[in-house]
C-alpha positions in Angstrom: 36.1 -25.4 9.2 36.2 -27.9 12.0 34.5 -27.9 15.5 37.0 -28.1 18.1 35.4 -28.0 21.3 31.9 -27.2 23.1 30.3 -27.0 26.3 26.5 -26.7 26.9 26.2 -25.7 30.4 22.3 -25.8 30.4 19.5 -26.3 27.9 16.4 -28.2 29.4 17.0 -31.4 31.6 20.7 -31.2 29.9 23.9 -29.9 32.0 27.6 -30.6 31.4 30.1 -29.4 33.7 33.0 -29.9 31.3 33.5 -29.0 27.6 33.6 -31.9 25.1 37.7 -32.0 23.5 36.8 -33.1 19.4 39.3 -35.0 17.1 38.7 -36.3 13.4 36.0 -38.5 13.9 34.2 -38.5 17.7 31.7 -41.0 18.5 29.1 -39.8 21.0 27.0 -43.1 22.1 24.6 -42.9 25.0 21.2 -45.1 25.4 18.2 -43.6 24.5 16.8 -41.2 26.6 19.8 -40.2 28.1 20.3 -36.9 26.4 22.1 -37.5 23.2 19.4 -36.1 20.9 19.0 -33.0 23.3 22.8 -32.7 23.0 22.1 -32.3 19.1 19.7 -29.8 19.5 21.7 -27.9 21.9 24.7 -27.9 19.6 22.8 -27.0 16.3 20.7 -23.7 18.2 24.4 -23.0 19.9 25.6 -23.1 16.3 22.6 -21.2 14.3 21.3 -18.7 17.0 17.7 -18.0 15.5 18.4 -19.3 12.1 16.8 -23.1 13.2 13.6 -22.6 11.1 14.8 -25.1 8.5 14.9 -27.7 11.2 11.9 -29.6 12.4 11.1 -30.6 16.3 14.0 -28.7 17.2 12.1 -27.0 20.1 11.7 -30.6 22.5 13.0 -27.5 24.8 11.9 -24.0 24.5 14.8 -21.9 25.9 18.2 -21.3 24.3 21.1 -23.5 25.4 23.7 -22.0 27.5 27.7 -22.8 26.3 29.6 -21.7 23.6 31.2 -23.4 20.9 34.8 -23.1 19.2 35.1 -23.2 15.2 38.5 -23.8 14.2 39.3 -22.6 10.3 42.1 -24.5 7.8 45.0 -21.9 9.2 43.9 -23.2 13.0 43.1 -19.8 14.0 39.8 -20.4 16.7 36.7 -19.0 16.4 34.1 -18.3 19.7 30.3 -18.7 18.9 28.3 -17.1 20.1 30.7 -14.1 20.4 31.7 -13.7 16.7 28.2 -14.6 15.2 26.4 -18.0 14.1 27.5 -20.4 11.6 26.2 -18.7 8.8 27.9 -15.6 9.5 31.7 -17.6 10.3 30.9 -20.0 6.9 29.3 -17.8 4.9 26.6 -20.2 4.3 22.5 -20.4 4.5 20.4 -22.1 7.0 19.0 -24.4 4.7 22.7 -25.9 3.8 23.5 -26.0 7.1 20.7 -28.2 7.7 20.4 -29.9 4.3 24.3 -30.9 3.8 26.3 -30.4 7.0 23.9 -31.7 9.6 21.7 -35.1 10.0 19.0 -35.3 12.2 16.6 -37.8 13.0 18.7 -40.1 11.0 17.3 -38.9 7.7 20.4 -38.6 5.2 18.2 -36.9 2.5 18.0 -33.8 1.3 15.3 -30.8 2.3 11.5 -32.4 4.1 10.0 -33.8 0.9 11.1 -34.5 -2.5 9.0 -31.0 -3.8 11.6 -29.0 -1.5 14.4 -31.1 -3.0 15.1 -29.7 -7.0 14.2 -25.9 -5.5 17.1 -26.8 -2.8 19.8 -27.6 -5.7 18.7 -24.8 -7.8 19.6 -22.3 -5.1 22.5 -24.0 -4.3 23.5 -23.7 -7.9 22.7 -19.8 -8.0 24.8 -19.0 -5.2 27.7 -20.8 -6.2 27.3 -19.4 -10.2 25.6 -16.4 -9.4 22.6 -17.5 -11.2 18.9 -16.5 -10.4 16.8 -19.3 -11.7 14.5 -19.3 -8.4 13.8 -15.3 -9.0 13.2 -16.3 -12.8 10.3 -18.9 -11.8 9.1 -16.7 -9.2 8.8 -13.8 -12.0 7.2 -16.6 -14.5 4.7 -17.2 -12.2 3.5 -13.5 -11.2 3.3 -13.3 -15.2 1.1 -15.8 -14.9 -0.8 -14.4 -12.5 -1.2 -10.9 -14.4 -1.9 -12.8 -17.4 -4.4 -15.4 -15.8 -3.4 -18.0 -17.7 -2.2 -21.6 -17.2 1.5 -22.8 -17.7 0.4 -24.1 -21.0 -0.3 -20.1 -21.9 -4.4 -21.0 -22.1 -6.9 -18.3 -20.1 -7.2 -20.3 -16.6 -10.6 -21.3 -15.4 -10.0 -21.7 -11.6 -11.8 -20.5 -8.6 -14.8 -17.7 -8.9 -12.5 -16.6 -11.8 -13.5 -18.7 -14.5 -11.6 -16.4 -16.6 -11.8 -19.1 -19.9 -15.8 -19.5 -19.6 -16.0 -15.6 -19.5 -14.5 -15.1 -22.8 -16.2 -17.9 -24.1 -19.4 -16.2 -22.7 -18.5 -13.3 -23.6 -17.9 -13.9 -27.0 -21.2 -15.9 -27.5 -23.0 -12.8 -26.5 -22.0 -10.6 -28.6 -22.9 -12.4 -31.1 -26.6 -12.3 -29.8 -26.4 -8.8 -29.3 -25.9 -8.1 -32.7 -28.5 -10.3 -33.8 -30.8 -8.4 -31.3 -29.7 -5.2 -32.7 -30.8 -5.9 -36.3 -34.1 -7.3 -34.6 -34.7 -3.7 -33.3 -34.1 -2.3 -36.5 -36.1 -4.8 -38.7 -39.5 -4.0 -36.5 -39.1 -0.4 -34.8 -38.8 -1.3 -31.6 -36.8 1.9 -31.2 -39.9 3.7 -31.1 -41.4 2.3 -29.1 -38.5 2.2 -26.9 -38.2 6.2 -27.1 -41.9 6.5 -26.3 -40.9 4.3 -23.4 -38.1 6.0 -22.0 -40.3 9.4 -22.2 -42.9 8.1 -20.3 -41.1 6.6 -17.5 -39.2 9.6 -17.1 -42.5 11.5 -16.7 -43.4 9.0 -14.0 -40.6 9.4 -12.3 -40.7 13.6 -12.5 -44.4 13.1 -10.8 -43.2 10.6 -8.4 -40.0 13.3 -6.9 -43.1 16.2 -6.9 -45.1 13.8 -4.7 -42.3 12.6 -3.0 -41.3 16.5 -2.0 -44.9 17.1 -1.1 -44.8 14.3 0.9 -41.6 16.1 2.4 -43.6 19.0 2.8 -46.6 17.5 4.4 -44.1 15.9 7.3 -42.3 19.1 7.9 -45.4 21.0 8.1 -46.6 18.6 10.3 -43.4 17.9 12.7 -44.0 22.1 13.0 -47.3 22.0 13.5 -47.1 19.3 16.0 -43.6 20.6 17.6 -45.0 24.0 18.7 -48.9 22.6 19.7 -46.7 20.4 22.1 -44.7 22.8 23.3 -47.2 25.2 24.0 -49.0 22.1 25.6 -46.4 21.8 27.8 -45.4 25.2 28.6 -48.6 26.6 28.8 -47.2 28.9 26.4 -49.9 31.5 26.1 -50.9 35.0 27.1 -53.9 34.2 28.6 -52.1 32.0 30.9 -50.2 34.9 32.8 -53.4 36.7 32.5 -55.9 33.9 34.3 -52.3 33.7 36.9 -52.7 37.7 37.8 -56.3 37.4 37.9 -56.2 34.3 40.5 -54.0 36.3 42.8 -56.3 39.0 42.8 -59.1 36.9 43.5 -57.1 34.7 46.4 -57.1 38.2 47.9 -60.5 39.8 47.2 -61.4 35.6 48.9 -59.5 36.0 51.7 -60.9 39.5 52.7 -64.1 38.2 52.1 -63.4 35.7 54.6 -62.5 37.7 57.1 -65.0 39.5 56.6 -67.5 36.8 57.2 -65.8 35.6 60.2 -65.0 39.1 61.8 -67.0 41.7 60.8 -70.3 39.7 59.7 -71.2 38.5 63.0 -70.4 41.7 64.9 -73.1 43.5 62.7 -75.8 40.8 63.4 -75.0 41.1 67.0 -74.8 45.0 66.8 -78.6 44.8 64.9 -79.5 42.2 67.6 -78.8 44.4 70.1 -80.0 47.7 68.4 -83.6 46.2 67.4 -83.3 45.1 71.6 -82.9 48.6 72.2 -85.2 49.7 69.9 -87.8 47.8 72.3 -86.6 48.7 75.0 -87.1 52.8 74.2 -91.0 52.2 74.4 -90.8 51.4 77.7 -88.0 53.6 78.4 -90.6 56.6 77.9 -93.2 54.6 79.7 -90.7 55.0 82.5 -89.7 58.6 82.2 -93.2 59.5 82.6 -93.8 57.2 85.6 -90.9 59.3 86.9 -92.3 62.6 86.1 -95.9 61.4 88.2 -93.4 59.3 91.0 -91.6 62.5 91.7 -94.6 64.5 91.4 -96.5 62.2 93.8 -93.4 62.1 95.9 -93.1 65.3 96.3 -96.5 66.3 97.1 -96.7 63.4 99.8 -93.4 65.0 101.3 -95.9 67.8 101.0 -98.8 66.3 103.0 -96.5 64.8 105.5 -95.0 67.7 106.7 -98.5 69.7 106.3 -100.4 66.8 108.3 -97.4 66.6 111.0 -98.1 70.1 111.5 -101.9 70.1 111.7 -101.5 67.1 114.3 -99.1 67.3 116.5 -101.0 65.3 118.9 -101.6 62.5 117.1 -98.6 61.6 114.6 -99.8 58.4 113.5 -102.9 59.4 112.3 -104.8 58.2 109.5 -104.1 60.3 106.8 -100.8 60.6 107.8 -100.3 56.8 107.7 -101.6 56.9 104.0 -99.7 59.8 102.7 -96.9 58.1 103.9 -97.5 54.9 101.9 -98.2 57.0 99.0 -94.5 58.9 99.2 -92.9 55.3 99.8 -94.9 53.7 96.4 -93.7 57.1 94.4 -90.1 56.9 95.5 -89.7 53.7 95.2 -91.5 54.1 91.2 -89.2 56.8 90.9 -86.2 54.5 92.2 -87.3 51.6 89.4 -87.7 54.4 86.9 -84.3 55.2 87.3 -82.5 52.0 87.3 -84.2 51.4 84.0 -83.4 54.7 82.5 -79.8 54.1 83.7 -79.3 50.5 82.0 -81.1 51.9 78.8 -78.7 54.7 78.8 -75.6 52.1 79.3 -77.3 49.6 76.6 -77.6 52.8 73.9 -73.8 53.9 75.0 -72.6 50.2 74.3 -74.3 49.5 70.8 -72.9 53.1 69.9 -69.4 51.6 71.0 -69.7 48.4 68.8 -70.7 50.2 65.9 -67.9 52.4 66.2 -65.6 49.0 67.0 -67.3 47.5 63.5 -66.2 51.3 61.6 -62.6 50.5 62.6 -62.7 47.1 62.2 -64.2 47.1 58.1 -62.0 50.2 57.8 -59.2 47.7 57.6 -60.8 46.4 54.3 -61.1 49.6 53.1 -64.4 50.0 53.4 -66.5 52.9 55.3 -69.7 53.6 56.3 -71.9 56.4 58.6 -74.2 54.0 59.3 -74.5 49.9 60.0 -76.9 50.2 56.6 -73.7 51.9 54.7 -71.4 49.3 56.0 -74.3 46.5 55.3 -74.1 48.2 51.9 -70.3 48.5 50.8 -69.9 45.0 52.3 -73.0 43.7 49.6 -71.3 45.9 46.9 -67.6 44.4 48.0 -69.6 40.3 47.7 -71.1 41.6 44.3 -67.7 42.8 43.1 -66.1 39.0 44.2 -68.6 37.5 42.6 -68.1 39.3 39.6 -64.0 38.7 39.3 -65.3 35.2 40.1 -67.1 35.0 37.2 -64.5 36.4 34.7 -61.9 33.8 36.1 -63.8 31.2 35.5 -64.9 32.7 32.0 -61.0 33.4 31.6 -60.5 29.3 32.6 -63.0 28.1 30.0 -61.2 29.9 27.4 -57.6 29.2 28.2 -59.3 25.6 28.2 -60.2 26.0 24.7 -57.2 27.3 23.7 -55.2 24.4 25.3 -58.2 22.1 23.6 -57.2 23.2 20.2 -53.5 22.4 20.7 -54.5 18.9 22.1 -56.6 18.7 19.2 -54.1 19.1 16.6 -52.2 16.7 18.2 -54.8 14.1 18.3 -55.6 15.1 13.9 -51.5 14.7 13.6 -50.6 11.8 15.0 -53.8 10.3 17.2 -53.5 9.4 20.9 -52.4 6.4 23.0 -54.3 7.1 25.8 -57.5 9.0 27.7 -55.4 11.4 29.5 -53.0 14.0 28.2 -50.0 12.8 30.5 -49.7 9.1 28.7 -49.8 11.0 25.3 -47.4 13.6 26.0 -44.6 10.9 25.2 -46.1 9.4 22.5 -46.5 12.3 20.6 -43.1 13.1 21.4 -41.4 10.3 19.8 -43.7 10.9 16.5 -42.4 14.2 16.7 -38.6 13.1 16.4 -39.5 10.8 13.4 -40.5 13.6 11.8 -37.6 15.6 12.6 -35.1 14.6 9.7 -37.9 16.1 7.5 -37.4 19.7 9.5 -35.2 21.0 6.4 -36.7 19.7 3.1 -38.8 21.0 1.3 -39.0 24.3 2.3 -39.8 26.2 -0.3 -42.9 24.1 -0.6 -46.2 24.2 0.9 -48.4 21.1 1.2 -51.5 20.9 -1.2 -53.6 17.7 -0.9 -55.5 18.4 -4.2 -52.0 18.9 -5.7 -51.2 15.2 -4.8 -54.1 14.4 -5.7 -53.8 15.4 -9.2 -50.6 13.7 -9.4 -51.3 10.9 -8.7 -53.9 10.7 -11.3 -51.5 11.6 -13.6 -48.6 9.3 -12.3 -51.5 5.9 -12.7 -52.1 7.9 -16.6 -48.5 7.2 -17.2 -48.4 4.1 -15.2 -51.4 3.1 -17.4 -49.3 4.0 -20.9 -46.2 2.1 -19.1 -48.3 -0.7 -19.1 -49.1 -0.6 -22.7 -45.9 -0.1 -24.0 -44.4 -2.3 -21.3 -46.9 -5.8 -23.1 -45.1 -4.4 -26.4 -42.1 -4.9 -25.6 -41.7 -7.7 -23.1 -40.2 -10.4 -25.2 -37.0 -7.3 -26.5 -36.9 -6.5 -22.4 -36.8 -10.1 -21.6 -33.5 -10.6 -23.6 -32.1 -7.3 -22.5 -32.5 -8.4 -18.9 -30.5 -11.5 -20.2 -28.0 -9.4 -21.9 -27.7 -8.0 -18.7 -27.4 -10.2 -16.2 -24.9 -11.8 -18.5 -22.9 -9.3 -18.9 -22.6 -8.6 -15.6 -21.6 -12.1 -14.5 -18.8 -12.0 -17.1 -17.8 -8.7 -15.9 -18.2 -8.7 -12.1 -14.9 -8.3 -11.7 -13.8 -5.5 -14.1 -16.0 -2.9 -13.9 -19.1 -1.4 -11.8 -23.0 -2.9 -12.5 -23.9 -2.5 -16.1 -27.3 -1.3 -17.1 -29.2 -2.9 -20.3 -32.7 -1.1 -20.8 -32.8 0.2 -23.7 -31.6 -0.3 -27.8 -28.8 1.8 -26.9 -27.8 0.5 -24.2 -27.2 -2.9 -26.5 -24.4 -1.4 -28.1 -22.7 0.0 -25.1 -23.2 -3.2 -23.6 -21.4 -5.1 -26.7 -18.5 -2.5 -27.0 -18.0 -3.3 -22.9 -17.8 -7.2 -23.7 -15.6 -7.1 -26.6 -13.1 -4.2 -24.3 -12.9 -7.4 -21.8 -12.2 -9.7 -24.4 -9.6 -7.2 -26.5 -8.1 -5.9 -22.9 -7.3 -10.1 -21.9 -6.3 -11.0 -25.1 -3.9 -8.2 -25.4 -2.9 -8.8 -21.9 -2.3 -13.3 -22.5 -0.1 -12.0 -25.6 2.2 -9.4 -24.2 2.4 -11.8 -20.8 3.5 -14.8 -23.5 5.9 -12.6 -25.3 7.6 -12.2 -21.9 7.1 -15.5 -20.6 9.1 -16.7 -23.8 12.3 -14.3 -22.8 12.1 -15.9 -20.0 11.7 -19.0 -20.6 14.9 -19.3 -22.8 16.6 -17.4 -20.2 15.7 -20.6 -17.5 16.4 -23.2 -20.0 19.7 -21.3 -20.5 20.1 -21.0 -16.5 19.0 -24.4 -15.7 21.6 -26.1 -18.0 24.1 -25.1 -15.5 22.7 -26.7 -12.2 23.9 -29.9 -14.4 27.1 -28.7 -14.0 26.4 -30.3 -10.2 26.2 -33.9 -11.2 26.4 -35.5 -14.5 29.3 -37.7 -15.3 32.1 -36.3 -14.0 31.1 -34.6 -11.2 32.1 -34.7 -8.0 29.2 -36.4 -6.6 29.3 -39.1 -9.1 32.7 -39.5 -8.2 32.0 -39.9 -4.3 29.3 -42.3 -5.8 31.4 -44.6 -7.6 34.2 -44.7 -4.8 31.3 -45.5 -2.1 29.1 -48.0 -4.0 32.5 -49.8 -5.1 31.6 -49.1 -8.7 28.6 -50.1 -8.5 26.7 -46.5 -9.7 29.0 -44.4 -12.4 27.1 -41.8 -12.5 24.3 -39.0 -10.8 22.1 -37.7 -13.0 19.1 -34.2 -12.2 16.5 -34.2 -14.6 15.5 -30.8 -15.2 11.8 -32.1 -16.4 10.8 -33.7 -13.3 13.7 -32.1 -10.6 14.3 -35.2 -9.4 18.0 -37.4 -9.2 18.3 -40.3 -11.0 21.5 -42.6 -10.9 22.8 -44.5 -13.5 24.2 -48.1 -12.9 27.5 -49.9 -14.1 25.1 -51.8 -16.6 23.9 -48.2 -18.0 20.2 -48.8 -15.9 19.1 -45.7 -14.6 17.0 -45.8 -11.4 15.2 -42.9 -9.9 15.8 -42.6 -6.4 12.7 -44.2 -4.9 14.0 -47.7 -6.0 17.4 -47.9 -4.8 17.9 -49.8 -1.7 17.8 -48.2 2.2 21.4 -48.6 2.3 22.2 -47.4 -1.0 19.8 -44.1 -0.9 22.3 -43.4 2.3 25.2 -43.4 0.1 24.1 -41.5 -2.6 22.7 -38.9 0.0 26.1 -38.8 1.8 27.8 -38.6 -1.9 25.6 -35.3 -2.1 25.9 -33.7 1.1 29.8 -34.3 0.5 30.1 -32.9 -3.2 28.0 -29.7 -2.1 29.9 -29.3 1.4 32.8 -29.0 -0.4 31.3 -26.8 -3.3 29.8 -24.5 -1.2 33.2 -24.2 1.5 35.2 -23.6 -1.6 37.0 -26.7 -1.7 38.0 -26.8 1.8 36.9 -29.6 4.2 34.3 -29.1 7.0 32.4 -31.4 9.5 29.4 -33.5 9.5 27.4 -33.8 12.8 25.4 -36.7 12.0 22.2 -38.5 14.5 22.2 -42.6 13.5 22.3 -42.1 9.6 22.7 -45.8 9.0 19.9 -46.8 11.6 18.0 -48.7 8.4 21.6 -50.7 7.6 22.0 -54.6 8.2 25.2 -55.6 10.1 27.1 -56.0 7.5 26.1 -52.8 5.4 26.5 -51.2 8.4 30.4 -51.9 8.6 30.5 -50.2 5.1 28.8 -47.4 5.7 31.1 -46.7 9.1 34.5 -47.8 6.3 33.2 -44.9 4.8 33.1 -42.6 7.3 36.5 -43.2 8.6 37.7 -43.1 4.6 35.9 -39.5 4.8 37.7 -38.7 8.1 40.7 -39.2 6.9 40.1 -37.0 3.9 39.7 -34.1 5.8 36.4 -34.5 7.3 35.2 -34.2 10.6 32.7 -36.5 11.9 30.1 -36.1 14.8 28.4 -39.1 15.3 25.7 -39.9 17.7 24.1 -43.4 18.4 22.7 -45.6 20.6 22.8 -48.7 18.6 25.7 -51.1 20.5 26.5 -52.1 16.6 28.1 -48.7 16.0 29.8 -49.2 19.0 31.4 -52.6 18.5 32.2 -51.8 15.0 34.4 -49.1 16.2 35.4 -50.7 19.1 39.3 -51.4 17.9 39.6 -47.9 16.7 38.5 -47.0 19.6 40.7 -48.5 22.2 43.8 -47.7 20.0 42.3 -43.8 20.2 41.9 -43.0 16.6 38.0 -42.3 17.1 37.5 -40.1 19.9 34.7 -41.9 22.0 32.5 -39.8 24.2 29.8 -41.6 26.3 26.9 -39.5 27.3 25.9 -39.7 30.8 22.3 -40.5 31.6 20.4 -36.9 32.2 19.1 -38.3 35.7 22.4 -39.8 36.7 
């Protein structure tokens, strides 16, 4: 499996018009910064789609390149990626190989991030090519651990909050002092007095749930109490309120007739009287006058009398004397009799116009619906009508006072419930409404109860009578309570997290509290033994398994072989030691080295011995390609050349190499192969150019 060509049209900065051609062994060589480790980036995402989460700094650019690449398999038929999948799809291989074996970034040649990665890498390796499952067998050796809490050297673990080995030990030691406690209680009776105990505080408690549901009682009487006294407060809820309402309609009208009456009516009659006693003076002299009429017209008439008598008699002398003063008598009588009648005429009119106003003040009180024959009747109703006002008067404001009580008792429970906040009723209104709504959870309880204060009172002489023997009993037995509130609050630290709060009060409770403890220590030692039983299966079953990941190195294998060709005999053998999952290699002199202290050149080798035994394990003997970033950036001059021998000695196995650099030492060691074309050199152009 060989890459034949690729393009990557865009990825970041990056853009390439034309597809790179690949031979054996290509040589991509650009300075730094000019795109070359971009270009590996691009290639590997192109390659691995979203399986890049093995590799490290891989996202320098955040989008996915555009391009494709062209696979070409051992029978030369092509193969397009992206269209026909990834690489682990085409090669049938993981992303971990592909980036621990078949590609080198960052010119690290070893295998997985860190050396703890490195023996689980191999293992897995080894299970898929022999079908083994010695990663599932650790991972199942580990969750028995966990159900068996213990450590890997099968002892109970004491980590975290856990502290599952001090519990047992705790546990254990109590018991033990539980039983010695137990045959204390027998030994000096404590039972009894523990019985009495228990009895009495049971009592207690039976008198504290009476008070406590005449307490109840009390508050829902009261939020009733104090619900409808406020509600009537508000309301006005009462009958005598619609009563007092009728009542002061009546009297706005029985007011406003009376004030009609005072402004109309009222002052008419005092004028009509006014007038009347006027008249009533005036009739004295009105007979005075009808007499002086009578005389006038007598006198008048007898000196019309005389006159014409006299004129007869004296013919001669008209103007005589007698004459002259019968004449002056007849003009004094008539005009007497004239003034007699003017007088009479304007008493007449004054009696005809007081007759008219009193019949004016019987229509105009008839509108009242009062009556009279006479100005003293109509004096009289209108006195009887003012009494009757008075009266209704009266009763309102007799029918006020008492609503006012009523209200006054209402306000008054209030004030005995829950007292008052202020002088006036409007800033206690609120107050005593939000006292109300405490109480109102209490609305349903205790109903069938009514509150008795001399009931609570007697209970609670009886409660500080029990609280009294408590007390007693309580000095008895403080030393036996002070080590069962020991036991208990050490048996609930050891068993915090098996089981709900365990109570220790009583002798009885001792026992209940020991058969607990030793349930926690039979349940985890039952638990540690089956887990160990298992473990053990297992455990031969991994040594069994693990023998075989051998089978990858050792002596004859093929990455000891690639190690001995590479290191020119040097190293004859790889060695995996399954104690400490690290490589070791084993010199010509029979010294064997862990990995740590072989030289930067030499770790290279081995690394590329590895990568080159698995490649082929894992491709089934076929040959694939290496796309490679610097690997031999550590290497002196001279090592250098080596290391690139090798790499043309792997091309020409079957290899393909993809080799990016920017050191001019790569360059002029392959310069010759290069001009005579059997390295495929590729400069990459400067990203800015």
């Amino acid at each position: 499996m060989k890459i034949k060509e690729f393009l990557i049209t865009r990825y970041g900065p990056l853009r390439n018009r034309n597809p790179f051609k690949l031979a054996d062994f290509n040589l991509f060589w650009g300075k730094n910064e000019d795109g070359k480790t971009l270009t590996i980036d691009a290639l590997v995402k192109r390659l691995l789609g979203i399986n890049i989460k093995d590799f490290e700094h891989i996202d320098r650019v955040e989008e996915n390149p555009e391009g494709y690449v062209i696979m070409e398999d051992d029978k030369g038929r092509e193969i397009k990626i992206p269209e026909k999948g990834d690489l682990t799809k085409v090669a049938d291989l993981t992303p971990s190989e592909c980036c621990n074996i078949f590609i080198v970034r960052n010119s690290n040649l070893s295998i997985a991030r860190d050396v703890a990665c490195e023996g689980e890498f191999y293992t897995n390796v080894t299970d898929r090519l022999t079908g083994l499952r010695t990663g599932e067998i650790s991972k199942i050796k580990e969750i028995l651990r966990e159900i068996g809490k213990i450590t890997p050297s099968g002892k109970f673990r004491n980590i975290g909050d856990e502290k599952l080995k001090s519990r047992m030990e705790s546990a254990e030691a109590l018991i033990e002092g539980i039983k010695k406690i137990i045959e204390k209680v027998k030994e000096e009776g404590f039972d009894k007095f523990e019985e009495e105990l228990v009895k009495n505080r049971k009592k207690k408690e039976q008198i504290i749930e009476k008070i406590k549901k005449l307490e109840d009682a009390k508050k829902r009487e009261n939020y009733e109490r104090g619900k409808a006294a406020l509600k009537k407060l508000k309301e006005k809820d009462f009958p005598e309120v619609k009563e007092l309402e009728k009542k002061e309609k009546y009297l706005k009208v029985l007011r406003e007739k009376q004030r009609k009456i005072n402004e109309k009516i009222k002052p008419k009659i005092t004028n009509y009287q006014s007038n009347k006693e006027k008249l009533a003076g005036e009739k004295t002299k009105n007979k005075f006058f009808s007499s002086l009429t009578k005389i006038s017209q007598i006198i008048l008439a007898i000196s019309l009398l005389g006159i014409i008598i006299t004129l007869l008699l004296s013919l001669s002398s008209p103007f005589s004397s007698p004459l002259l003063f019968i004449l002056i008598v007849g003009v004094l009588s008539l005009i007497s009799t004239i003034i007699s009648y003017i007088f009479k005429w304007k008493f007449a009119r004054n009696k005809s116009q007081l007759a008219e106003e009193f019949e004016m003040i019987k229509f105009d009180i008839s509108e009242f619906n009062l009556s009279g024959e006479t100005i003293g009747d109509i004096s009289s109703n209108i006195q009887k009508f003012e009494d009757e006002c008075l009266n209704e008067d009266k009763e309102e404001k007799k029918m006020r006072e008492e609503l006012s009580g009523l209200m006054g008792t209402q306000h008054g429970i209030l004030i005995n419930l829950f007292g008052e906040r202020g002088e006036i009723l409007e800033e206690n209104i609120p107050y005593w409404d939000e006292e109300i709504k405490e109480l109102e959870e209490y609305k349903d309880r205790a109903k069938d109860i009514k509150y008795d204060e001399k009931s609570v009172l007697k209970l609670e002489k009886e409660k500080e009578a029990y609280e009294e023997k408590l007390s007693d009993l309580g000095e008895m037995m403080t030393n036996f309570q002070k080590d069962l509130d020991k036991i208990e609050r050490k048996s609930n630290d050891i068993l915090k997290s098996e089981e709900d709060y365990l109570y220790c009060k009583t002798s009885v409770d001792l026992k209940a509290v020991g058969d607990k403890l030793q349930g926690f220590i039979d349940e985890n030692e039952s638990n540690k033994d089956n887990v160990l039983k298992v473990m053990k299966i297992f455990k031969d079953i991994e040594a069994e398994e693990k023998e075989k990941v051998s089978e990858l190195f050792g002596k004859d294998s093929p990455i000891s072989k690639y190690f001995n060709e590479i290191t020119d005999g040097l190293y004859k053998e790889v060695l995996f030691n399954q104690e400490t999952d690290k490589i070791e290699v084993k010199r010509k002199d029979e010294v064997i080295l862990e990995v740590d202290k072989l030289s930067g050149g030499t770790y290279d080798q081995l690394y590329l011995s590895i990568r080159l035994a698995l490649g082929e394990k894992l491709l089934k003997g076929k040959k694939g390609f290496f796309i490679m970033d610097d690997p031999f950036v550590k290497a002196d001059p001279d090592r250098l050349q080596r290391q690139i021998e090798t790499l043309k000695s792997i091309s020409e196995s079957g290899w393909q190499i993809l080799y990016f650099s920017a050191k001019g030492e790569v360059m002029n060691a392959l310069k010759k192969e290069i001009e005579d074309g059997s390295i495929n050199y590729i400069e990459i152009k400067s990203i800015f150019t």
